[in-house]
Backbone as a printed PyTorch tensor [residue, N CA C, xyz], in Angstrom:
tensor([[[133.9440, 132.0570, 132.8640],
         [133.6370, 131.6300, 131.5130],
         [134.0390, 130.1590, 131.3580]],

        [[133.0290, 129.0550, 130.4620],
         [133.4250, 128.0640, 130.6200],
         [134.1110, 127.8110, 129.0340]],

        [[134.4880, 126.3920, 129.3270],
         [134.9290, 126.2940, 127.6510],
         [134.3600, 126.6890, 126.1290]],

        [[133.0730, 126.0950, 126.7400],
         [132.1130, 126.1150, 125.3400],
         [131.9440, 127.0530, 125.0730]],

        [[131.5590, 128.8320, 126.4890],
         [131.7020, 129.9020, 126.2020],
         [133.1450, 130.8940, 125.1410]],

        [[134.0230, 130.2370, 125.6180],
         [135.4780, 130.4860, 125.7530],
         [135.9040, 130.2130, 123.9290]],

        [[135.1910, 129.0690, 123.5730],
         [135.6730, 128.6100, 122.2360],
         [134.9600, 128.5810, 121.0550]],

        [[133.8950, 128.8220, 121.2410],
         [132.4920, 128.7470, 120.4800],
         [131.5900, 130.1330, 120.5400]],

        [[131.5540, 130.5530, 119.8000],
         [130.4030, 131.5850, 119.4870],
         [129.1080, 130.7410, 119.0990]],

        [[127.8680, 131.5690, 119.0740],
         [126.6880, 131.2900, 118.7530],
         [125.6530, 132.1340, 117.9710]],

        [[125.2230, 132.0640, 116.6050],
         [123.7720, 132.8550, 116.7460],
         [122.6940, 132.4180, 116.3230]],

        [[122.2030, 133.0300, 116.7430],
         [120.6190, 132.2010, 116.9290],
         [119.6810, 133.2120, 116.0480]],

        [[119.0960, 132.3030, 115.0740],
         [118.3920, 132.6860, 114.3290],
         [116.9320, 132.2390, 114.2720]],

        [[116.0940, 132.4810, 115.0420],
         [114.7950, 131.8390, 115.6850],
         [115.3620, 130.4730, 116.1890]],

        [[114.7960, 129.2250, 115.4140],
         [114.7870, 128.0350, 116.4560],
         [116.4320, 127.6340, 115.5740]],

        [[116.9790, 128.2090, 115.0780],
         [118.0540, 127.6490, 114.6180],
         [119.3210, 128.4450, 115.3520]],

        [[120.2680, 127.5080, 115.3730],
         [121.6710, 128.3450, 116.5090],
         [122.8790, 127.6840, 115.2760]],

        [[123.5370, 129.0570, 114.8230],
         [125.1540, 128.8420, 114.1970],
         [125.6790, 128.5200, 115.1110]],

        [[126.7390, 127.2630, 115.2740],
         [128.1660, 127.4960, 115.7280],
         [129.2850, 127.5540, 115.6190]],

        [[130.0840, 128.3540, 115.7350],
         [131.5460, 128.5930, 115.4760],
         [132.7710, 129.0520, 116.1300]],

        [[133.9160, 129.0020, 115.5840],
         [135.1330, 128.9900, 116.4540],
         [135.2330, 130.6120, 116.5810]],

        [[135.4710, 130.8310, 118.3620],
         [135.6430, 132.1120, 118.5560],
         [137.5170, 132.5390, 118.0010]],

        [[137.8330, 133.5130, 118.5830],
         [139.2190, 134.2050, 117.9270],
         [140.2840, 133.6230, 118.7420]],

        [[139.4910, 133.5300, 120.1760],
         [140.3500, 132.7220, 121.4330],
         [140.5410, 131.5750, 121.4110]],

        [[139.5210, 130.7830, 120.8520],
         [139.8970, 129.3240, 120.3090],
         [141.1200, 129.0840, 119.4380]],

        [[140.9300, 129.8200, 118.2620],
         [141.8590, 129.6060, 116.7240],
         [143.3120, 130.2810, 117.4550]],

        [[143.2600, 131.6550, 118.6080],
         [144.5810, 131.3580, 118.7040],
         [145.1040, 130.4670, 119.7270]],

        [[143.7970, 129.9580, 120.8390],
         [144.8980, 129.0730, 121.5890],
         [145.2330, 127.5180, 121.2770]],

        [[144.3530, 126.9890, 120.3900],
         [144.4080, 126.0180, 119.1990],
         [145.6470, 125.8850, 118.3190]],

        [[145.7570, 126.8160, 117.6090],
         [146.3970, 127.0040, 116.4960],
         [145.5860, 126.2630, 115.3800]],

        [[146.4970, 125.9230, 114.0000],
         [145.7360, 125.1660, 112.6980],
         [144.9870, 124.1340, 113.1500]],

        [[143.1840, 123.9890, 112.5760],
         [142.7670, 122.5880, 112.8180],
         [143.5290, 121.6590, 111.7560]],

        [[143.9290, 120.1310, 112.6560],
         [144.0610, 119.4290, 111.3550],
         [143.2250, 118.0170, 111.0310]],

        [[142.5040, 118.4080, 112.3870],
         [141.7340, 117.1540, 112.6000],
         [140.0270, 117.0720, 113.0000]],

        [[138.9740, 117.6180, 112.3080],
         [138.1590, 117.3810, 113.4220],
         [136.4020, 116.2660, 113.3610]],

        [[136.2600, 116.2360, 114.2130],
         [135.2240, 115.1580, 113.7960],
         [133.9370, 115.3980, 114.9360]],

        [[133.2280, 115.6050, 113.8810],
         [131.2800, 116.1890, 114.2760],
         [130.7830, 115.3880, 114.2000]],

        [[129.6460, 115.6740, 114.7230],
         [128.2840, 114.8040, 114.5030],
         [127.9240, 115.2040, 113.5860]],

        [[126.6780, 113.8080, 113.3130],
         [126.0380, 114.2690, 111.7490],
         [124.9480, 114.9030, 111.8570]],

        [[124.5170, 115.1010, 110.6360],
         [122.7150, 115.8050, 110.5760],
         [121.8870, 114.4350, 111.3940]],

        [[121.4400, 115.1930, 112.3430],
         [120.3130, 114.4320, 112.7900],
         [120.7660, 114.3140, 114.4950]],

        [[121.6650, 114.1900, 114.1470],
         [122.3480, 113.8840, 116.1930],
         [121.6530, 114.9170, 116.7810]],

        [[121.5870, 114.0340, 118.3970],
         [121.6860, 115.1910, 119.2580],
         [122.5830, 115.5450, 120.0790]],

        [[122.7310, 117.3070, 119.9510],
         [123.8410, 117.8000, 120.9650],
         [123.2820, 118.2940, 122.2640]],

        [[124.0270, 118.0390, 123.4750],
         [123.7120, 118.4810, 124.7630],
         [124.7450, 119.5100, 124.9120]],

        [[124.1740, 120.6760, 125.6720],
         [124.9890, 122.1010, 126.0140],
         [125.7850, 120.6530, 127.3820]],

        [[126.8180, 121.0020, 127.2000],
         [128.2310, 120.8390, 128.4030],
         [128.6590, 119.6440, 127.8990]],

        [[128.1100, 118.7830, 127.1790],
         [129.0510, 117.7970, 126.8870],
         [129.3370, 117.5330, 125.1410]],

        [[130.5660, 116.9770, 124.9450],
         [131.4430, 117.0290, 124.0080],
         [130.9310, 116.4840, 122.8040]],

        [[130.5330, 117.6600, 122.0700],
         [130.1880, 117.6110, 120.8030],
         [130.8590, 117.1120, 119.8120]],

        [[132.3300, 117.5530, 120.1410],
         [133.6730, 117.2060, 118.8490],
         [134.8470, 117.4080, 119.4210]],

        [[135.3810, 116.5340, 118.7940],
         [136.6180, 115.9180, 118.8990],
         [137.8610, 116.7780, 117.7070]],

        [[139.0900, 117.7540, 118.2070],
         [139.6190, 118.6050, 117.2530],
         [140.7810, 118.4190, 117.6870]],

        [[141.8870, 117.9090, 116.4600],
         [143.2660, 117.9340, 116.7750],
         [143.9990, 119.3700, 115.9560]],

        [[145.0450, 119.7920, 116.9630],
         [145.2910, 121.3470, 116.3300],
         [146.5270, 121.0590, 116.5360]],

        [[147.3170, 122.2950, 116.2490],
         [148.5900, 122.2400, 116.4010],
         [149.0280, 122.5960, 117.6350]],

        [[148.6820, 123.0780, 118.6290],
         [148.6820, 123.5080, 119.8060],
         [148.0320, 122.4630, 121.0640]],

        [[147.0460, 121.7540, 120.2940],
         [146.1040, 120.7650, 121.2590],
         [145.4900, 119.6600, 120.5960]],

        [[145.0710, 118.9610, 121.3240],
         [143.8720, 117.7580, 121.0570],
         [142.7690, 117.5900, 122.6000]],

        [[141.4300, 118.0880, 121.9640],
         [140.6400, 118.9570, 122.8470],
         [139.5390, 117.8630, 122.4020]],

        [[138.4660, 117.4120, 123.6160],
         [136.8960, 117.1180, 123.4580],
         [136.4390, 118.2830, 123.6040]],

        [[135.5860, 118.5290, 122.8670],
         [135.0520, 120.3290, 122.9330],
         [133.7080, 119.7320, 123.7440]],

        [[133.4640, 120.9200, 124.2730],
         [131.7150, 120.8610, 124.9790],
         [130.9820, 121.7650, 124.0550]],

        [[129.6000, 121.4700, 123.8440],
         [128.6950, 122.0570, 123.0080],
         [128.1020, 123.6410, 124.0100]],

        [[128.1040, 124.7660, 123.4380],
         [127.5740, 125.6220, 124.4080],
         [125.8060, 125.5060, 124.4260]],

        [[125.3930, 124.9010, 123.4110],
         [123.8830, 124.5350, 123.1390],
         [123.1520, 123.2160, 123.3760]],

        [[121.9480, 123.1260, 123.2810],
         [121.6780, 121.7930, 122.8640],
         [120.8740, 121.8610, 121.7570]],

        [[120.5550, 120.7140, 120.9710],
         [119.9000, 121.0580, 119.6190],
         [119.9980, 119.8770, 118.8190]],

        [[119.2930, 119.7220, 118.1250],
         [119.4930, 118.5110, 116.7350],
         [120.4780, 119.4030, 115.6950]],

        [[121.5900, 118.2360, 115.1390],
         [122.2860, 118.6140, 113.9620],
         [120.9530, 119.1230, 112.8940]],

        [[121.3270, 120.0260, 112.1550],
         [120.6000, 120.3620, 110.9780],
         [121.5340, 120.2610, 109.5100]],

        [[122.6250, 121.3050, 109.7260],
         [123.6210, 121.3090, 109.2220],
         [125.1860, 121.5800, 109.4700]],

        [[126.2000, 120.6640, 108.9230],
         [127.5710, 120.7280, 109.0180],
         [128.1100, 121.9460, 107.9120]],

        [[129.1860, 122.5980, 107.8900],
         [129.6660, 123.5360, 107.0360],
         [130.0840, 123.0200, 105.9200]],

        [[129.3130, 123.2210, 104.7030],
         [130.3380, 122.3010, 103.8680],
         [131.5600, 122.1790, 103.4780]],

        [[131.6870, 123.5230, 103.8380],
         [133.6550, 124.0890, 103.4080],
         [134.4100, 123.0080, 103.8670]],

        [[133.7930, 122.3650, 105.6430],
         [134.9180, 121.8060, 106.2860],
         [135.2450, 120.4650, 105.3470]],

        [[134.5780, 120.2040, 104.7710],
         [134.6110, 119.1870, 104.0970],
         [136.1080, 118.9200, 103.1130]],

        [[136.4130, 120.3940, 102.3680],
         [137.7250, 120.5140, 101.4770],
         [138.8360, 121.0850, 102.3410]],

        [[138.5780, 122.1810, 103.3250],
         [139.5780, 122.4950, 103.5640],
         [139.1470, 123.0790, 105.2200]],

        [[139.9230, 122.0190, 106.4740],
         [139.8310, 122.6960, 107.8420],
         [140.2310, 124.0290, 108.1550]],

        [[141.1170, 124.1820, 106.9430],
         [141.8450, 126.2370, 107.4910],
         [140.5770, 126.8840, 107.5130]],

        [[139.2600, 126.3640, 107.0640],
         [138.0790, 127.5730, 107.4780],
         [137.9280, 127.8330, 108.3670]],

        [[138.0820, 127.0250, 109.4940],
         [138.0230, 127.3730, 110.9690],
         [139.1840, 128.4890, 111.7270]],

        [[139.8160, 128.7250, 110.4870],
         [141.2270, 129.5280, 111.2230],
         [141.1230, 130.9560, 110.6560]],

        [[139.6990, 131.0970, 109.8410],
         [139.2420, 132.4670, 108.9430],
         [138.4590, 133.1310, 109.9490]],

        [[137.5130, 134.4920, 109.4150],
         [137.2190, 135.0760, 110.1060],
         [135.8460, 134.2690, 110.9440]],

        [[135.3180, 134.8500, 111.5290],
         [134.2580, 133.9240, 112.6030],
         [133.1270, 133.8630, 111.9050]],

        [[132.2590, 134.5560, 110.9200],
         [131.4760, 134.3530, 110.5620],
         [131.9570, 133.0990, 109.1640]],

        [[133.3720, 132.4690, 108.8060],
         [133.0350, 131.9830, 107.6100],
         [133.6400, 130.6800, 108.8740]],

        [[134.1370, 130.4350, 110.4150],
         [134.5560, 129.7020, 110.7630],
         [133.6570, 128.9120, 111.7340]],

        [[132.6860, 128.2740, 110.6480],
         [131.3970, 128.3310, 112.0380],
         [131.5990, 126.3980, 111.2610]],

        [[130.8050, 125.6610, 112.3290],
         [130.8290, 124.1460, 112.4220],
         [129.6940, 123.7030, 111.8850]],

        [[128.8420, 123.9140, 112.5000],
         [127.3730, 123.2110, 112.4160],
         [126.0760, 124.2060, 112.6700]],

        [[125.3020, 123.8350, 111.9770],
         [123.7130, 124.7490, 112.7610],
         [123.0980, 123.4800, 113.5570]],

        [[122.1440, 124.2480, 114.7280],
         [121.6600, 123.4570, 115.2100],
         [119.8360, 123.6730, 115.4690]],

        [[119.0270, 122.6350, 115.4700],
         [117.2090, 123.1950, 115.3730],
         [117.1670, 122.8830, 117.0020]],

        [[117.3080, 124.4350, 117.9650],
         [117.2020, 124.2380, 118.9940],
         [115.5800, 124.6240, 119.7320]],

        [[114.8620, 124.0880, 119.5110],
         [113.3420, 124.5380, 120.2020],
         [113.1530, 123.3690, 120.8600]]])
């Protein structure tokens, strides 16, 4: 299993892919307090480093498990990073338009 597998969940909803922090991430992470995405419009490549996340446990370049154009960022992350430390469906990052 590689990182992106390891830390990132995915679902794919026709040409669109959720991504978010798996359970193994948030605990070997700990609290995000830091993290920084791309915007709507970028492009992400599956294996290389999508985002940049400082935790209490680490400071990690994450690898993307997809590739895809940004579509959308979560807006939550915007007020408060503990979303990423909730359950997996409310701890997701970005969608991506992967076709």
């Amino acid at each position: 299993m590689n990182d992106a597998e390891k830390y990132f969940w995915t679902k794919q909803d026709g040409d669109v892919t959720r991504l978010g922090l798996t359970k193994d991430a948030q605990d070997e992470l700990g609290n995000i307090t830091y993290l920084d995405l791309p915007k709507v419009g970028d492009q992400v490549q599956a294996g290389e480093t999508f985002a940049s996340m400082e935790a209490e446990k680490a400071v990690s370049d994450m690898p993307s498990p997809v590739s895809g154009i940004v579509k959308e960022i979560n807006p939550a992350l915007k007020d408060d990073l503990d979303v990423l430390n909730g359950d997996w469906d409310q701890a997701w990052m970005l969608t991506l338009t992967t076709k």
